[in-house]
C-alpha positions as CSV (number, residue, x, y, z in Angstrom):
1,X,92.8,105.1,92.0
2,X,96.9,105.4,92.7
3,X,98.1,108.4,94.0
4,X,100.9,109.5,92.3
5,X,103.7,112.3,93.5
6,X,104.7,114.7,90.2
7,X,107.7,117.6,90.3
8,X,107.5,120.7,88.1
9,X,109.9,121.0,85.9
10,X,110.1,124.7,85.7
11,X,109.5,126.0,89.6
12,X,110.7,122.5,91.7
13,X,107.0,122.6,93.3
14,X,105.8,118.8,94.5
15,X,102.7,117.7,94.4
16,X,100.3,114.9,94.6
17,X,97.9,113.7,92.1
18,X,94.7,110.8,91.9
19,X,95.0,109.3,88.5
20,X,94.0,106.1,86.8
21,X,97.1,103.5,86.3
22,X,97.3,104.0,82.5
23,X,97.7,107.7,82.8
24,X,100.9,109.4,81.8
25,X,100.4,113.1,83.6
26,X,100.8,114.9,80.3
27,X,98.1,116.7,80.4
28,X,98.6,117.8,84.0
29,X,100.1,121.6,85.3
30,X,101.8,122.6,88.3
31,X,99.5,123.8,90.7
32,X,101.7,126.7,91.8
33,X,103.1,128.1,88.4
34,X,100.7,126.1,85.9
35,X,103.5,124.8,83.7
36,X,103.1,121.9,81.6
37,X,104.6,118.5,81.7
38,X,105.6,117.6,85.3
39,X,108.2,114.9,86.1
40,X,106.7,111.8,87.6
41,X,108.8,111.1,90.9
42,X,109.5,107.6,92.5
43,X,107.7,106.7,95.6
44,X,107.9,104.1,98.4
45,X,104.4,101.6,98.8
46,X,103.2,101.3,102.4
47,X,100.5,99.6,103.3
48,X,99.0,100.1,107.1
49,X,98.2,96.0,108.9
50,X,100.5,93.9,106.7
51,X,103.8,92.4,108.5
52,X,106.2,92.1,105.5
53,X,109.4,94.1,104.7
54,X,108.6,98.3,104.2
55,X,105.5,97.9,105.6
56,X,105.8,100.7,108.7
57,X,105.8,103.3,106.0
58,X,109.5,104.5,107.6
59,X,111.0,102.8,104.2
60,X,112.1,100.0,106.0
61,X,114.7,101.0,107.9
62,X,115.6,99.3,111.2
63,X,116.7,100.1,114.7
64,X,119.9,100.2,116.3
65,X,118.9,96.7,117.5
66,X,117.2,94.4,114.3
67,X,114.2,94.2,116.5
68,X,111.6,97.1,115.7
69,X,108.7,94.6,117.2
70,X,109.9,95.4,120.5
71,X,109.1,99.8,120.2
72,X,112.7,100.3,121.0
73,X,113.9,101.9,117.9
74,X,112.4,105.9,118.4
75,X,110.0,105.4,115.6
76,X,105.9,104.6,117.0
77,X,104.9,101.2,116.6
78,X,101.6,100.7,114.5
């Protein structure tokens, strides 16, 4: 199952929620002020062991240099 991030509307809490694909979150409540109807928020995909674009979970970004194979870039390598 997906995880999917969801914002309240009334109180600006974040949270997190396993759901099947098809669901819509309408019947979901915040879990800080229990109102109804969260927003669903966009999210970036990362996926750990796969060498295409994004795939660091940093959102793609590069270093200073183009070359984040090498570790010189701040961010750990995986």
């Amino acid at each position: 199952m997906p995880i999917y991030e969801y914002q309240c509307t009334k109180c600006g809490e974040s949270f997190e929620v396993r759901q099947s694909m098809g669901a819509d979150g309408s019947s979901l409540n915040c879990p800080k002020c229990k109102a109804k109807n969260p927003k669903r928020l966009i999210s970036s995909f990362s996926s750990i062991g796969s060498e295409s674009f994004g795939s660091s979970g940093y959102g793609g970004s590069t270093c200073s240099t183009g070359n984040c194979s090498t570790g010189t870039c701040g961010l750990p390598m995986m």
